[in-house]
LUMMISE-228713 format. One line per field, with one value per residue (C-alpha): residue number from 1; residue in one letter; z, y, x. Coordinates in pm, 1 decimal. Layout:
<sites>
nr [NUM  ...];
rest [A  ...];
up [Z  ...];
north [Y  ...];
east [X  ...];
</sites>
This chain:
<sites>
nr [1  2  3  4  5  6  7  8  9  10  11  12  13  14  15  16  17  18  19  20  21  22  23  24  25  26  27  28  29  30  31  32  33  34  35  36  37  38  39  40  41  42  43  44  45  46  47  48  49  50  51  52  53  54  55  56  57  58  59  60  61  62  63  64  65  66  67  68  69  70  71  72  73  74  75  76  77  78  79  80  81  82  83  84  85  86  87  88  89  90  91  92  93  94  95  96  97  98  99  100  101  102  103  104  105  106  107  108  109  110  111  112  113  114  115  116  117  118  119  120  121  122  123  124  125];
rest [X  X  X  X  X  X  X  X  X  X  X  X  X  X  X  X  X  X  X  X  X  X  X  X  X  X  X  X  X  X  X  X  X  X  X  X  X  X  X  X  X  X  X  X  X  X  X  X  X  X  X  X  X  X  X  X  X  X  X  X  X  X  X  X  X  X  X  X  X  X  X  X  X  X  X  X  X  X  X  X  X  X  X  X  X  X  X  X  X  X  X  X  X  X  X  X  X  X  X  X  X  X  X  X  X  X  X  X  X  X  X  X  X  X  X  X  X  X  X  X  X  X  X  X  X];
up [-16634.9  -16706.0  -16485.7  -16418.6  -16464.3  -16807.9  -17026.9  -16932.1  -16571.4  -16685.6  -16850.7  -16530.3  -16383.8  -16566.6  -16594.5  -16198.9  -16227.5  -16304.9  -15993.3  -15719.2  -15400.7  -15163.2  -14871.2  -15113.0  -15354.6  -15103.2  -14869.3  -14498.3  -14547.1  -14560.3  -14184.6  -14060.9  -14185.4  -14002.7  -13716.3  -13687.8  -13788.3  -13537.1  -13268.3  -13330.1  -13267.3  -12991.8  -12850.3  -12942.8  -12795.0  -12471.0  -12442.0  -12493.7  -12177.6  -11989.5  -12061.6  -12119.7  -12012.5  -11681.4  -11748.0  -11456.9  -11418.0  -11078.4  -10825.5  -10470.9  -10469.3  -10367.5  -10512.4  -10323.9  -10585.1  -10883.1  -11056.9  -10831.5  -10857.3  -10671.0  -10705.0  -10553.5  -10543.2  -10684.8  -10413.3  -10154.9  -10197.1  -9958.1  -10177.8  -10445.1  -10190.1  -10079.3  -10274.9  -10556.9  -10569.9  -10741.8  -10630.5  -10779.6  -10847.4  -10880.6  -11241.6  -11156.3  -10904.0  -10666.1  -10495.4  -10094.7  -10069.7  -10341.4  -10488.8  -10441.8  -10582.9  -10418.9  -10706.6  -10696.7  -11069.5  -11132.1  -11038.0  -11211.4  -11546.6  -11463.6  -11450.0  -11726.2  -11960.2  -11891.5  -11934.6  -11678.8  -11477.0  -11258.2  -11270.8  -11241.8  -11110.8  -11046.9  -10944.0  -11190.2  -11075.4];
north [-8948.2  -8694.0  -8399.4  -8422.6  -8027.8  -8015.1  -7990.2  -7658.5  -7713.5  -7966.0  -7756.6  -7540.6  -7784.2  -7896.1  -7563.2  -7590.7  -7946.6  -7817.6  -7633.5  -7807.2  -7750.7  -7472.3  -7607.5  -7828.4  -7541.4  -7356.8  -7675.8  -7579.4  -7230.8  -7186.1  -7336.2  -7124.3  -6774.4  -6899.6  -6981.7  -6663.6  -6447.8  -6634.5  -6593.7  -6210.1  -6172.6  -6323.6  -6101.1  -5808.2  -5893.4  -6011.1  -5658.7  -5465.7  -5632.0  -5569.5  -5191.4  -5066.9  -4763.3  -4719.4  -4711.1  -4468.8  -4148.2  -4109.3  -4356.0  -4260.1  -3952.0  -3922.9  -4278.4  -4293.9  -4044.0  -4151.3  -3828.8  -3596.4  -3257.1  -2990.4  -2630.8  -2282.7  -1916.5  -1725.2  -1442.3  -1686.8  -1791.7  -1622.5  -1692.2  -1468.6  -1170.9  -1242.3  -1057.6  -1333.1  -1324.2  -1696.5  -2056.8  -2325.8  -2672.2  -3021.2  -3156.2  -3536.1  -3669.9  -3739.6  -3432.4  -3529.9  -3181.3  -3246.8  -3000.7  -2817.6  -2898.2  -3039.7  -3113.9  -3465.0  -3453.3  -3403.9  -3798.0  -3908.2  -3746.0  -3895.8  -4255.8  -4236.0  -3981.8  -3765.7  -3380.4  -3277.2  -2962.4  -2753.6  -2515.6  -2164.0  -1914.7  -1588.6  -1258.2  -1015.7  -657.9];
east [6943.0  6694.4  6639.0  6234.9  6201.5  6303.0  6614.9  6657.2  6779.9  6952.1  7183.6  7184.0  7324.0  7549.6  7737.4  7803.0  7974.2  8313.0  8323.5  8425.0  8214.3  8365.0  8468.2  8751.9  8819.7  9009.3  9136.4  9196.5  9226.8  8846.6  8897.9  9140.5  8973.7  8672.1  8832.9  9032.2  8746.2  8532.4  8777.8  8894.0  8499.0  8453.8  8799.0  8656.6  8287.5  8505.2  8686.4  8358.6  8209.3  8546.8  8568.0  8203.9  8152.3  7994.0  7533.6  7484.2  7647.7  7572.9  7741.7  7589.7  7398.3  7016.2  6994.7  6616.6  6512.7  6330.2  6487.9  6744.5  6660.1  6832.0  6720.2  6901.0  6722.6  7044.4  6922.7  6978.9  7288.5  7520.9  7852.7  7723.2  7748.9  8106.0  8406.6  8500.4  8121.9  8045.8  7929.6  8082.9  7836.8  7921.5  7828.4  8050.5  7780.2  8118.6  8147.1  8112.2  7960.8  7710.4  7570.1  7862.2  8204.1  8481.1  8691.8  8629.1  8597.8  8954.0  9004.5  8724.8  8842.7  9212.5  9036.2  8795.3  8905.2  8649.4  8642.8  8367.5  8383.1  8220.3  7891.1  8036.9  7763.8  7884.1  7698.6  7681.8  7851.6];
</sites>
C-alpha cells in the first residue's frame, strides 16, 4: 500500500518498523521500574504529610488576635532597674508567662530540632 501523504513518509515510516514498540523491547522490566518508581513516590508523598512541619508557629497564645502584638516602654520595666539589670522575652509562643520566658523553648527545640531562644534586653550601665 501507498501511504496517502506521499512517498516521503513512507519512507519515514518505514525506518521505525525494525523497532519493536516499547512496552515489548524491554519485556516486564518496563513494569516493574514503573511500579517501583510509582510506589517510592507515593512513600515519599506519604512521609511528607506525616512529618510536615507544623503551619503555625504559635500554638495557644492571643489566638483572638488577628495579629499579636505586644509592646514594653524599656523605662517601665522594673527588671531593668534590678542588679543583673535585663528582661528576658519569650520568642517560642510556649512560654506560660508569655511575653516573658519561662524556658519552655528548651522542649520545643528537643522535639523539633529547633534552635529558638530568648529576647535578651538588658539595661545599659
Amino acid at each position: 500500500k501507498r501511504c496517502a501523504r506521499g512517498p516521503k513518509l513512507e519512507r519515514q515510516i518505514g525506518l521505525l518498523r525494525p523497532f519493536p514498540p516499547p512496552a515489548t523491547a524491554m519485556g516486564d522490566r518496563v513494569d516493574v521500574t514503573s511500579l517501583t518508581l510509582g510506589l517510592g513516590l507515593l512513600g515519599v508523598i506519604a512521609l511528607l504529610k506525616i512529618f510536615k512541619p507544623q503551619g503555625q508557629i504559635n500554638p495557644s497564645i492571643q489566638k483572638q488576635c488577628e495579629k499579636c502584638v505586644n509592646t514594653i516602654v524599656v523605662s517601665d520595666v522594673e527588671d531593668l532597674k534590678r542588679p543583673d539589670g535585663k528582661v528576658v522575652m519569650c520568642r517560642c509562643w510556649r512560654s506560660k508567662k508569655f511575653p516573658y520566658c519561662d524556658g519552655a523553648h528548651a522542649e520545643h527545640n528537643k522535639l523539633t530540632g529547633d534552635n529558638v531562644g530568648p529576647l535578651i534586653i538588658k539595661a545599659s550601665k
